[in-house]
C-alpha atoms as an extended CHARMM CRD file, in Angstrom:
* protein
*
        43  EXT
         1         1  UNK       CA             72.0690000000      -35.5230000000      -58.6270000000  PROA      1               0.0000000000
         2         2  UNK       CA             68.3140000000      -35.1490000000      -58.1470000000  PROA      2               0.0000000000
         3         3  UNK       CA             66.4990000000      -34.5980000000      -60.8960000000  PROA      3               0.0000000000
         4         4  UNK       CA             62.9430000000      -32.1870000000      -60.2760000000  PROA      4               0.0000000000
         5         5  UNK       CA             59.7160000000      -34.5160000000      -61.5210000000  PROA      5               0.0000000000
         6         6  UNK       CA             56.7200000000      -32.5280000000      -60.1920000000  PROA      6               0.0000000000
         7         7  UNK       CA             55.8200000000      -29.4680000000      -57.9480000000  PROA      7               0.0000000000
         8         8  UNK       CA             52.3060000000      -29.9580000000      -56.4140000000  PROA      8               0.0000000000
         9         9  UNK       CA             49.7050000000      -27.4110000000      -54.8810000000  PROA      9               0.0000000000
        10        10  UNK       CA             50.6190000000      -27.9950000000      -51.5520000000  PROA      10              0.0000000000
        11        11  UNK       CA             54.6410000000      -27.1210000000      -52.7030000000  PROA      11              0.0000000000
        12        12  UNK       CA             55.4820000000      -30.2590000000      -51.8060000000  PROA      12              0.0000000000
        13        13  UNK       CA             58.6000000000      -31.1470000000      -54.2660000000  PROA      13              0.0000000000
        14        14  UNK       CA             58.9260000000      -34.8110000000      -55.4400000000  PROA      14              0.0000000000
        15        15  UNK       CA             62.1800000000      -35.9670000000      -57.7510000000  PROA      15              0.0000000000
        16        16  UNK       CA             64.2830000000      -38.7230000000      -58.5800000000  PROA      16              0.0000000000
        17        17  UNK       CA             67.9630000000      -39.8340000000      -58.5540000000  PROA      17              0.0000000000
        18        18  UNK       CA             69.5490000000      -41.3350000000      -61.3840000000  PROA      18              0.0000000000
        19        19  UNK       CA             68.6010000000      -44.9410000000      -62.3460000000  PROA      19              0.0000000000
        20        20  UNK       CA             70.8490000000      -48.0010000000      -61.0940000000  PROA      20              0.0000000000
        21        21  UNK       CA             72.1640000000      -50.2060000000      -63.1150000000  PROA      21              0.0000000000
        22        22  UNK       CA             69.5460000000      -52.9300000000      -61.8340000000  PROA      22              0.0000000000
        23        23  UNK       CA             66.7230000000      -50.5200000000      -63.1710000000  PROA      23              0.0000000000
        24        24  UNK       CA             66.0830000000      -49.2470000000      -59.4560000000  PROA      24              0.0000000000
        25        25  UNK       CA             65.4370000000      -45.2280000000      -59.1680000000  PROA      25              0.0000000000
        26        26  UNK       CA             65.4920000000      -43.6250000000      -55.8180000000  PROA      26              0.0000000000
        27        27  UNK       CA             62.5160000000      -41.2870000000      -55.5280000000  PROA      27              0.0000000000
        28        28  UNK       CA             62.9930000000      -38.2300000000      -52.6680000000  PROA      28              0.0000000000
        29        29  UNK       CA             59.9970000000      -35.9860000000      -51.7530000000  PROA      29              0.0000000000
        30        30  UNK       CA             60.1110000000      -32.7750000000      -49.9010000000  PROA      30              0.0000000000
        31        31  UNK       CA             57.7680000000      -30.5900000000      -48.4540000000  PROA      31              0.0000000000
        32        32  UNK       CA             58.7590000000      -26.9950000000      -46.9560000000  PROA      32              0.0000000000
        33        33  UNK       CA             57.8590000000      -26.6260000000      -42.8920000000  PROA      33              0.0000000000
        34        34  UNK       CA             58.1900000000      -23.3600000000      -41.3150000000  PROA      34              0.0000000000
        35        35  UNK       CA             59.4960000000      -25.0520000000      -38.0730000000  PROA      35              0.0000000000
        36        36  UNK       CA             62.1580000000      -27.4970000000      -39.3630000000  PROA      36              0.0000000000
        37        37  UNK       CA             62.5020000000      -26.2080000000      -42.6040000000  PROA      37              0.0000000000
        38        38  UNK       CA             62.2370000000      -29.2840000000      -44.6290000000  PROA      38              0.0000000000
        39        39  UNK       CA             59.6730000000      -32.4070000000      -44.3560000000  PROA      39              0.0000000000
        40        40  UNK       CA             61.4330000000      -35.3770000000      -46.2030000000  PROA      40              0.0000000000
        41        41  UNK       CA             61.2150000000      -38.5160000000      -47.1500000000  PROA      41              0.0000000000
        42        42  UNK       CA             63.3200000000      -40.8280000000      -49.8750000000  PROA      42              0.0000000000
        43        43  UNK       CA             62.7510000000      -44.7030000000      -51.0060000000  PROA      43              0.0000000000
């Protein structure tokens, strides 16, 4: 599940998955596009 963090000016979305066991959190960042819909990254 990805849990909402922050909202900036720009509407780019960033959130976060839960944490791993090892302490590791993936992070996932998305920014609406009028051509492809969705800009996205995740690390």
């Amino acid at each position: 599940m990805i849990y909402p963090f922050m909202t900036l000016n720009d509407e780019t979305e960033i959130g976060h998955y839960d944490m791993h066991k090892d302490g590791r959190v993936k992070v996932y960042i998305e920014k609406p596009d009028e051509q492809y819909g969705f800009k996205h990254a995740a690390c």
